[in-house]
Each structure stands twice: as structure tokens, then as C-alpha cells.
C-alpha positions as CSV (number, residue, x, y, z in Angstrom):
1,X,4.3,16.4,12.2
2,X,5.9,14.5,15.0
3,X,4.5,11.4,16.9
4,X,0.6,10.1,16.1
5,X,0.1,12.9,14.2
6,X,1.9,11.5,11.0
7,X,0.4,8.1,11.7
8,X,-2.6,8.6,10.4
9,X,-4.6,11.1,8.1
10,X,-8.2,12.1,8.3
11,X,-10.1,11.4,5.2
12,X,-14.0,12.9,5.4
13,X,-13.7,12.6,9.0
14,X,-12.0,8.8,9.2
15,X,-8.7,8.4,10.7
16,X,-6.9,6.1,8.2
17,X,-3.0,4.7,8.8
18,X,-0.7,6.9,6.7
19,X,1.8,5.5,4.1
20,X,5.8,4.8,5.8
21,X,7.2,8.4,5.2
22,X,10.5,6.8,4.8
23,X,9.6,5.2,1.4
24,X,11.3,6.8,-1.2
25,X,9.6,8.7,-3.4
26,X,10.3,7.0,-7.0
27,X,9.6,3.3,-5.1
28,X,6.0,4.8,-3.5
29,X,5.0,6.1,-6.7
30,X,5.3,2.6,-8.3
31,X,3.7,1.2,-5.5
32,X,1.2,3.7,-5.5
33,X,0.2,2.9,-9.3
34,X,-0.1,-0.6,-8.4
35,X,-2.6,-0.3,-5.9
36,X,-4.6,2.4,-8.1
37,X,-4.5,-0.2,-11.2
38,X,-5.3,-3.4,-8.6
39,X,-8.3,-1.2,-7.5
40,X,-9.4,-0.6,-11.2
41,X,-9.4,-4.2,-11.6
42,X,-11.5,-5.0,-8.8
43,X,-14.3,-2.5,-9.8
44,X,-14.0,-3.9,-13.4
45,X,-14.2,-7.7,-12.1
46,X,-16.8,-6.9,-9.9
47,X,-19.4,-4.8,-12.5
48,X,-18.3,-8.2,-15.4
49,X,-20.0,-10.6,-12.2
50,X,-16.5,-11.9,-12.2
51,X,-13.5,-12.8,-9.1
52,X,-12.1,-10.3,-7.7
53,X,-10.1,-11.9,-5.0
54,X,-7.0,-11.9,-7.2
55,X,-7.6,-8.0,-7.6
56,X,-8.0,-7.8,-4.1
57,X,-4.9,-9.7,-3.0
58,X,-3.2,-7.4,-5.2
59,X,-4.5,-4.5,-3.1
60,X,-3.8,-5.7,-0.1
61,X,0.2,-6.5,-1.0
62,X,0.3,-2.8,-2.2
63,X,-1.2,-1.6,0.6
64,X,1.0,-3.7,3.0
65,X,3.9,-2.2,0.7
66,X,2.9,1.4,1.5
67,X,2.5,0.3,5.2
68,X,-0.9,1.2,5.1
69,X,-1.6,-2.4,6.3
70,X,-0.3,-4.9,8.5
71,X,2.6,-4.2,11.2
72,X,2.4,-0.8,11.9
73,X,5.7,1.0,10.1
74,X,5.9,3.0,13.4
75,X,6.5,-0.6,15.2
76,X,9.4,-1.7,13.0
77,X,13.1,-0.9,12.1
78,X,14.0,0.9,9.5
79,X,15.3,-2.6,8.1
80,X,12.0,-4.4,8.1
81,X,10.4,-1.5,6.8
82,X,12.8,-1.4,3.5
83,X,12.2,-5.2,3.1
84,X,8.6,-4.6,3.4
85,X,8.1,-2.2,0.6
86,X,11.1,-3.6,-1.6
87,X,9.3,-7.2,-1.4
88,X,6.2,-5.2,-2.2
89,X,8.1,-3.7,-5.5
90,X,8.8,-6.8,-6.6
91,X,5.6,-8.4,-6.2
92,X,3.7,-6.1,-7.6
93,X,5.7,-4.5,-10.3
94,X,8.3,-7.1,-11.3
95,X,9.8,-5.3,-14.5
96,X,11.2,-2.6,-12.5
């Protein structure tokens, strides 16, 4: 893949911004646990009639992390995009 074409993925036929392919591997896993466990914690807030905006906040710093959000990773230096997912890592999973 080369250009747009690894921007985005199609999901059920929804174009959605791909994770930064330049995230290592070991650092998007962690990442990628985080966002699964801040989405379990929304759906368990939300069925106990409780907040979920701190759940949600969660999610969105992961996916910001994965550059799935926010400034496009395609639109930034290699740089920004290592202090985007390494300030990510250690908001989201600070024992690592």
C-alpha cells in the first residue's frame, strides 16, 4: 500500500483513518489494550446508568495515540508522531 491507500481502511463499507504504521509493534499493542479496556468501561458505565466521560476520554487519548484521531499521522514528522504515541503510553498505561 502506498499513498491514501494506507490511510484509511474500510470497515462494513466505512472508510475509517488507519493506525500510524510507524508505531512499533510492542508500543501499539499496549495502546491497543488500552483502548479495548477504555471501551469495556464505557459499555459497563453506560448499562450501571453511570459517567462515562472519564471512559470516553480514555478512548479518545488511545485513539489519538494510535493516530486514529486528531492530526493526521500522514501530516506530521516522524518526530511528532513518536511523541504522539509515547505521550499516549504514558497516559494510558503508566507502569510500562
Amino acid at each position: 500500500m502506498d499513498g491514501e491507500d494506507e490511510r484509511y481502511v474500510l470497515i462494513k463499507g466505512r472508510r475509517w483513518r488507519a493506525t500510524d504504521p510507524a508505531i512499533p509493534e510492542d508500543v501499539g499493542a499496549v495502546l491497543r489494550k488500552a483502548l479495548m479496556a477504555a471501551r469495556r468501561d464505557v459499555g459497563t458505565l453506560k448499562r450501571a446508568g453511570e459517567d462515562t466521560a472519564p471512559a470516553r476520554a480514555r478512548v479518545q487519548l488511545a485513539k489519538v495515540a494510535l493516530g486514529e484521531r486528531g492530526t493526521p499521522w500522514w501530516e506530521q514528522s516522524l518526530d511528532e508522531r513518536r511523541k504522539r504515541w509515547e505521550e499516549g503510553v504514558r497516559a494510558l498505561a503508566p507502569e510500562r
